[in-house]
C-alpha positions in Angstrom: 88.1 177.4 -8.5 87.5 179.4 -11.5 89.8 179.0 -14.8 89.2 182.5 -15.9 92.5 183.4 -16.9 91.7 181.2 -19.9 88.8 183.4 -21.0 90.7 186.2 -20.7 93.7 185.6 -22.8 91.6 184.6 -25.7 89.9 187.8 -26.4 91.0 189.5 -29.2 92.3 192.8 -27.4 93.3 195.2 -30.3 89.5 196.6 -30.5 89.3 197.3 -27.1 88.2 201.3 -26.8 91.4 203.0 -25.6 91.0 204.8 -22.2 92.8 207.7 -21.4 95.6 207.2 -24.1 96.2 203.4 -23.0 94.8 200.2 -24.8 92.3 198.2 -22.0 93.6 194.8 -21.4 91.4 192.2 -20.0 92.5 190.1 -17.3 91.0 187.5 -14.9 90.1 189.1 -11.4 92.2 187.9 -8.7 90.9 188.1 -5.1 92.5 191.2 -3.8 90.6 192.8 -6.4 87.4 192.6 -4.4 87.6 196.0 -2.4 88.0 198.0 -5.6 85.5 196.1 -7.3 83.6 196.9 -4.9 83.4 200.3 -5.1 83.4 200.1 -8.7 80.1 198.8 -8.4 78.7 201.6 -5.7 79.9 204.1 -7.8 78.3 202.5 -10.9 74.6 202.0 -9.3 74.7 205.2 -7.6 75.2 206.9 -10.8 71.8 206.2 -11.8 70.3 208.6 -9.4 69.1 206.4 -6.7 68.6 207.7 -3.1 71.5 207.8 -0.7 68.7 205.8 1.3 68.5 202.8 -1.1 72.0 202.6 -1.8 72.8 202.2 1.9 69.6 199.7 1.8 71.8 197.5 -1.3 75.0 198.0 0.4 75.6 194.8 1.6 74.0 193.1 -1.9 76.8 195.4 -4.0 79.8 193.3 -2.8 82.0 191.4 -4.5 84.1 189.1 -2.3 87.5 187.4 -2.9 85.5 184.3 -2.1 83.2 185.2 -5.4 86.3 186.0 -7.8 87.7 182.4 -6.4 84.4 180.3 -7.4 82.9 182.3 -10.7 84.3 183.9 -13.4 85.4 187.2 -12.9 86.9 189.6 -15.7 88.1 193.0 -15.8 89.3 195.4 -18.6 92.1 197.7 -16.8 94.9 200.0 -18.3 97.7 201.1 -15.6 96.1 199.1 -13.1 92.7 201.4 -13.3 89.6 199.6 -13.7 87.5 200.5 -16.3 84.8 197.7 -15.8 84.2 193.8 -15.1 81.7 191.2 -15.6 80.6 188.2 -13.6 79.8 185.0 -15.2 78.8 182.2 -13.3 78.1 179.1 -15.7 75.3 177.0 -14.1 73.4 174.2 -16.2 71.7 174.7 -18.4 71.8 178.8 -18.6 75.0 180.8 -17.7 74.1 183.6 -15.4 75.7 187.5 -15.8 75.2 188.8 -12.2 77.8 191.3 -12.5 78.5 193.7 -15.9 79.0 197.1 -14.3 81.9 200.1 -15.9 82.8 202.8 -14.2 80.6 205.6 -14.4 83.0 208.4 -15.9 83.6 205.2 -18.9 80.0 204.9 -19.9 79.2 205.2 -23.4 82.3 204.3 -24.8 81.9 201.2 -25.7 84.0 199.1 -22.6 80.5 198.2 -21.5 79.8 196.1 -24.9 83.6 195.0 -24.7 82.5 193.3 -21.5 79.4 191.2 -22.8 81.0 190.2 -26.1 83.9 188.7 -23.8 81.2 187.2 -21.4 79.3 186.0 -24.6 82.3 184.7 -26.0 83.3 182.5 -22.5 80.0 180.9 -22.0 79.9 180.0 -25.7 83.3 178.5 -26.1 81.8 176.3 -22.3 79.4 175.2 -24.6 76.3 177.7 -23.3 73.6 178.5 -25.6 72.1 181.2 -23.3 72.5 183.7 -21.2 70.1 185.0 -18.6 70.4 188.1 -16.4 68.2 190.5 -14.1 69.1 194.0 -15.2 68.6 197.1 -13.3 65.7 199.1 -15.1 68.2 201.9 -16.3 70.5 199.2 -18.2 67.5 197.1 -19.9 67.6 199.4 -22.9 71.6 198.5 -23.5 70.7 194.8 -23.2 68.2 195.0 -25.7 70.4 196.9 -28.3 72.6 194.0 -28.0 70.0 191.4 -28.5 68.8 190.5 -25.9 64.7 189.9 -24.8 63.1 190.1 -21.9 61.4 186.9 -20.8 59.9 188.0 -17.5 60.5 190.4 -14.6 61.8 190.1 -10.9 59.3 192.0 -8.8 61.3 193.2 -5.6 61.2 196.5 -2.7 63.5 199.0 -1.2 62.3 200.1 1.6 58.9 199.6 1.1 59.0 201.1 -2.5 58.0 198.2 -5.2 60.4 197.8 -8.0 60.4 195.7 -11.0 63.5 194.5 -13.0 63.6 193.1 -16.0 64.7 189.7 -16.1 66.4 188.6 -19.5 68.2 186.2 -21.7 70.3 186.4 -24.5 72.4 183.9 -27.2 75.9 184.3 -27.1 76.5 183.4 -30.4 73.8 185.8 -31.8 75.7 188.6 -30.4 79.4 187.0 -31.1 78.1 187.3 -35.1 76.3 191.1 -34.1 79.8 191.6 -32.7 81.9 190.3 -35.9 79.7 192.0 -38.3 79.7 195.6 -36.9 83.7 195.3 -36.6 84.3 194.1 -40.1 
């Protein structure tokens, strides 16, 4: 079972963006927080402008179950019980893994999105991780690279018989903890 309630309290909350007149607080996903999740996340990748036909392709990969939020680390930034975003941190040796860093699409741009990876950078450093690897969907590579991270090879894949390549990347959490610190003080 994950401890993630842990990571979440010790994020520094005060420079969290403020949605819609309220102050995001982060909190450890709890199972019955799969179904909105969820949707969060279909709502996120459709966004992008992908065929109805592909998203109903992914719709089964675009899940995240209460059996997931039990085993991995699971952290969401809501105000007023909205969700404005969540990441999913699953801390493997020797590299912890983001598989899940998706904001809701009406929220983009305003900074909850690099909320969300300084608080995933900040709980796989303070496990003791030096890196972070991820696959990133081709329209997000550009925001991983502005916040330092590289691309160190690429996960070729298909859709329904269309071939797609995504970048697969890695990044130092400390790096981007000191980015982080720098920019805000």
């Amino acid at each position: 079972m994950s401890d993630c309630a842990a990571c979440a309290v010790s994020v520094t909350v005060e420079n969290v963006t403020p949605w819609e007149g309220e102050i995001l607080v982060p909190r450890a996903a709890a199972p019955s927080d799969a179904q909105p999740l969820t949707a969060l996340i279909r709502r996120a990748k459709a966004h992008w402008g992908y065929p109805k036909e592909w998203l109903d392709a992914w719709h089964r990969e675009l899940v995240i179950s209460p059996d997931y939020i039990r085993q991995q680390r699971v952290v969401l930034l809501a105000a007023r019980g909205e969700i404005a975003g969540f990441f999913g941190l699953e801390l493997r040796s020797p590299l912890a893994h983001l598989e899940h860093l998706w904001v809701e699409p009406a929220e983009i741009r305003r900074g909850i999105g690099r909320k969300l990876l300084t608080m995933a950078c900040a709980d796989a450093k303070d496990k003791g991780y030096r890196t972070i690897e991820l696959v990133a969907d081709p329209n997000a590579e550009s925001f991983y690279l502005h916040h330092g991270a590289i691309r160190v090879g690429e996960v070729h894949t298909a859709v329904l018989g269309t071939a797609r390549v995504l970048p697969r990347m890695q990044l130092d959490p400390e790096q981007l903890l000191l980015r982080s610190r720098a920019k805000s003080g």
